[in-house]
C-alpha positions as CSV (number, residue, x, y, z in Angstrom):
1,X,-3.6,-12.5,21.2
2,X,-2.9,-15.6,19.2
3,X,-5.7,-17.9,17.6
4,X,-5.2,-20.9,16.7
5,X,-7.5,-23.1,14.0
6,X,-5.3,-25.8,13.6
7,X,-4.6,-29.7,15.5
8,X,-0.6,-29.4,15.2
9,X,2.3,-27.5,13.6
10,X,2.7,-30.1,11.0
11,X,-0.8,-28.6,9.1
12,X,0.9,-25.0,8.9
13,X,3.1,-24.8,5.5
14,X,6.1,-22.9,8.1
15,X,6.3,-26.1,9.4
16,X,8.0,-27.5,6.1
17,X,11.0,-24.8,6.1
18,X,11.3,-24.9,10.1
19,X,11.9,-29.0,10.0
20,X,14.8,-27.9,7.7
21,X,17.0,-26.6,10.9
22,X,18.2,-28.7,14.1
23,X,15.5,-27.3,16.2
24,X,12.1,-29.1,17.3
25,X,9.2,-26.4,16.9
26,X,5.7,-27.0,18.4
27,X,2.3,-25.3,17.5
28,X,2.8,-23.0,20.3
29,X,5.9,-21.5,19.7
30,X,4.6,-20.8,15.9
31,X,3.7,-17.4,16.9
32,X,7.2,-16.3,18.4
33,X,9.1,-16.8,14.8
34,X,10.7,-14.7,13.3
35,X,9.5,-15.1,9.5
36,X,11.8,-12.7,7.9
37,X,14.8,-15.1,9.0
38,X,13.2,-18.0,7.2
39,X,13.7,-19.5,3.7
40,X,10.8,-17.7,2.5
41,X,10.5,-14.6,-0.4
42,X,9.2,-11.6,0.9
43,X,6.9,-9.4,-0.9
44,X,6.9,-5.6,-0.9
45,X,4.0,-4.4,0.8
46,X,1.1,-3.5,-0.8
47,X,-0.3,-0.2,-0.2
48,X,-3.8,1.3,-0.3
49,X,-4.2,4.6,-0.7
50,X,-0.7,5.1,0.7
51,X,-1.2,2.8,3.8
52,X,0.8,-0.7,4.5
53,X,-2.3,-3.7,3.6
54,X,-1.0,-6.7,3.4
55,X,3.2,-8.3,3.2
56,X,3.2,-11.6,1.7
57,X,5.9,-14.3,2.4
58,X,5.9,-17.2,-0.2
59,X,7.9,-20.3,-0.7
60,X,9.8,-22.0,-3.3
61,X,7.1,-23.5,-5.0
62,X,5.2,-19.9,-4.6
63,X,2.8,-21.3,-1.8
64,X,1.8,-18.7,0.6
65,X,3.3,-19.6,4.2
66,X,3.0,-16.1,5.9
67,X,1.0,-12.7,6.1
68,X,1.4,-9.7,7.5
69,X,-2.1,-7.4,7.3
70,X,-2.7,-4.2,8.5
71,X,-6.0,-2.7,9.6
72,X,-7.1,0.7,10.6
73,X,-9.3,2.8,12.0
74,X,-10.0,6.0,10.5
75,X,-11.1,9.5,12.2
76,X,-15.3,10.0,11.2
77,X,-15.1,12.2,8.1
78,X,-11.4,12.0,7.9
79,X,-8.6,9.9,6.4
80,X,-6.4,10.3,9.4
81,X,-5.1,7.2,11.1
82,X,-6.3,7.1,14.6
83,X,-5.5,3.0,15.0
84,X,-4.1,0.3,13.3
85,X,-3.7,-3.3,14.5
86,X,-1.0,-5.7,12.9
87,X,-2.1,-9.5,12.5
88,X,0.8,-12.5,11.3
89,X,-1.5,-14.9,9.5
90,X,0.2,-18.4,9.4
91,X,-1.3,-20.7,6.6
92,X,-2.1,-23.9,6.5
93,X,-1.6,-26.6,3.4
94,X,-5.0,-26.1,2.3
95,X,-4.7,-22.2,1.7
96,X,-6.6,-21.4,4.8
97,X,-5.3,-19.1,7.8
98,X,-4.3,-21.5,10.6
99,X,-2.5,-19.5,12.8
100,X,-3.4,-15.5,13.7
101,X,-0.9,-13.4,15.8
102,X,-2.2,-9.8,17.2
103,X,0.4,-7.9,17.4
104,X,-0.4,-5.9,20.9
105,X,1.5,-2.4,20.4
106,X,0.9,1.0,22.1
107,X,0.3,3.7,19.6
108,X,2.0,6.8,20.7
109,X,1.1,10.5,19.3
110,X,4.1,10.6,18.3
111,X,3.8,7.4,16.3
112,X,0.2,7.9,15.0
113,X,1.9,12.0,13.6
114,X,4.9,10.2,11.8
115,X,2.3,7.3,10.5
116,X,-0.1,9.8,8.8
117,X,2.7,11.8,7.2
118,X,4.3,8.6,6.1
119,X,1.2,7.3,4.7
120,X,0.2,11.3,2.8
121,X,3.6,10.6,1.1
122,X,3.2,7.3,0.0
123,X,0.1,8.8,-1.4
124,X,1.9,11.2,-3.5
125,X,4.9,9.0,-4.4
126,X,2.0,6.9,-5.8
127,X,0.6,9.8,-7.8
128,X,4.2,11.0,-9.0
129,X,5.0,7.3,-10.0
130,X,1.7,7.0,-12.1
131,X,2.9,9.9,-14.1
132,X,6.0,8.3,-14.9
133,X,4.5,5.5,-16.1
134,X,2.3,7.2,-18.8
135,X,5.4,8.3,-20.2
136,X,7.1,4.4,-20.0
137,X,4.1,3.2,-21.1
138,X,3.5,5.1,-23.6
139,X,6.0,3.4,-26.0
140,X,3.4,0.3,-26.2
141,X,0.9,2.2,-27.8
142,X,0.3,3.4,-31.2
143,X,-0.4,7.1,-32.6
144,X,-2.7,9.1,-31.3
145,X,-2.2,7.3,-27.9
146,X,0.7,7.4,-27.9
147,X,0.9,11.5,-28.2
148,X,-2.0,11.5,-25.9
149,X,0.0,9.6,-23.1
150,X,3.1,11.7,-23.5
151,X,1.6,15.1,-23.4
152,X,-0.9,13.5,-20.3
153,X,2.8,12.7,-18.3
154,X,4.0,16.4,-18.9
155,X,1.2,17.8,-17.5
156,X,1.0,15.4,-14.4
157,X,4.7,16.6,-13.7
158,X,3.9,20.5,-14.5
159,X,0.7,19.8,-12.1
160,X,3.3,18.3,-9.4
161,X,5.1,22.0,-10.0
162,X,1.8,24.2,-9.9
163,X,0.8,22.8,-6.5
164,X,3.8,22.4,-4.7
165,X,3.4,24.4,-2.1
166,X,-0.2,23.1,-1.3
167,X,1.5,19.6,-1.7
168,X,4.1,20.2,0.9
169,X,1.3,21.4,3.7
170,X,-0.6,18.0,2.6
171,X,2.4,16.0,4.0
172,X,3.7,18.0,6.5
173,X,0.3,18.5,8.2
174,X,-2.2,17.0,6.3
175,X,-3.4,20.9,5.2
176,X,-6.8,20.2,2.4
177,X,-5.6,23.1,0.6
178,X,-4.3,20.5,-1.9
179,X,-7.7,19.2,-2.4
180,X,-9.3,22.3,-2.9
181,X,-7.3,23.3,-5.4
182,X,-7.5,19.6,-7.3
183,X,-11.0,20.3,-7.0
184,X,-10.9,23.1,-8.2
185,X,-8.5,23.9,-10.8
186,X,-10.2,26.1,-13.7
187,X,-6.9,27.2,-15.7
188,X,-5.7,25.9,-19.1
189,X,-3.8,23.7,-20.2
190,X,-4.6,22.1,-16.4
191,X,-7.8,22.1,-16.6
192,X,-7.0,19.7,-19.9
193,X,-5.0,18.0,-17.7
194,X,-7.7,17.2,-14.7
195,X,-10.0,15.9,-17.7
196,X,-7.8,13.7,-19.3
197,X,-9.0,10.0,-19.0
198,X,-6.3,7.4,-18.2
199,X,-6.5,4.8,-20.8
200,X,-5.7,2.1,-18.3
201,X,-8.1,2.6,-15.7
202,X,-11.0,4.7,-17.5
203,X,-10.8,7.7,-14.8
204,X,-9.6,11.1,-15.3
205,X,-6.7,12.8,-13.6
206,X,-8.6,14.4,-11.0
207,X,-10.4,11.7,-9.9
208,X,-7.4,9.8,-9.7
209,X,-6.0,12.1,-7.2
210,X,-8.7,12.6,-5.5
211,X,-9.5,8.8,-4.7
212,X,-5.7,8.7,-3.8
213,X,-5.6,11.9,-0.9
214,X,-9.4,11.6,0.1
């Protein structure tokens, strides 16, 4: 499904890098590019809570031409993926959409198993790469916070070795074990640990987790 809320190709900003080949392009053959073979730099894809939002393409003078955005639809009382729908937003020289492309796509079983475990691993990637930085970062900071930081990354990665086995059933199969256990950890020094308030964001480890896998 394509809609369209512009007069002519020449309001999209695509338009400027397409009248750089030998071809003619009209508004209706907008939605049948290929964007990723176009002068344009392509963002990473930013993730929320482990699943693809939105792909960015840019020009040289950093002027958004082209998105990709993802959105899904959730089992009730559940963060399992039982939908998504992919649009290509085209924009126009004003910053506005002027060009929307549904991408129409069967969604397989097979698919929607491979997404979710995908997505529960990006989760954790997420969670393992935050740890990381409290060590990197903590060079910036002075004493005690410094201290605080370091000690706050060895317990995220003696965490990651505690629960392993519940973290492996969380990707694998999407097992709650892993939350449980978040929930409910009781034993020093993790319990330390799950209390400890990121500087950067103002919530504690356990919520941070918790907001990431729930």
């Amino acid at each position: 499904m394509i809609t369209v809320n512009v007069e002519n190709i020449e309001s999209l900003l695509i338009w400027s890098i397409l009248i750089r080949g030998n071809i003619k392009y009209h508004l209706n053959d907008v939605a049948n590019i290929d964007v990723t073979t176009q002068e344009l730099t392509q963002k990473a894809w930013k993730l929320i809570k482990g699943k693809r939002h939105v792909r960015e393409y840019y020009d040289e003078l950093n002027n958004l031409v082209v998105r990709f955005r993802c959105e899904y639809t959730l089992e009730t009382n559940s963060n399992k993926i039982t939908d998504v729908q992919t649009y290509i937003e085209f924009f126009d020289f004003e910053g506005n959409i002027g060009l929307t492309k549904k991408l129409e796509k069967e969604l397989s079983r097979k698919y929607l198993t491979e997404l979710n475990r995908t997505v529960r691993q990006n989760q954790i990637d997420y969670l393992v790469g935050a740890g990381n930085g409290f060590r990197e970062d903590a060079e910036s900071y002075p004493e005690p916070i410094k201290s605080q930081l370091i000690s706050f990354a060895d317990l995220v990665d003696a965490m990651w070795v505690r629960y392993d086995s519940e973290i492996n059933k969380y990707v694998g199969v999407g097992d709650t074990s892993l939350i449980t256990v978040v929930t409910n950890e009781s034993t020093e020094p993790f319990l330390t640990g799950m209390n400890s308030i990121d500087p950067e964001t103002g919530l504690t480890m356990r919520q941070t987790i918790l907001n990431q896998i729930t």
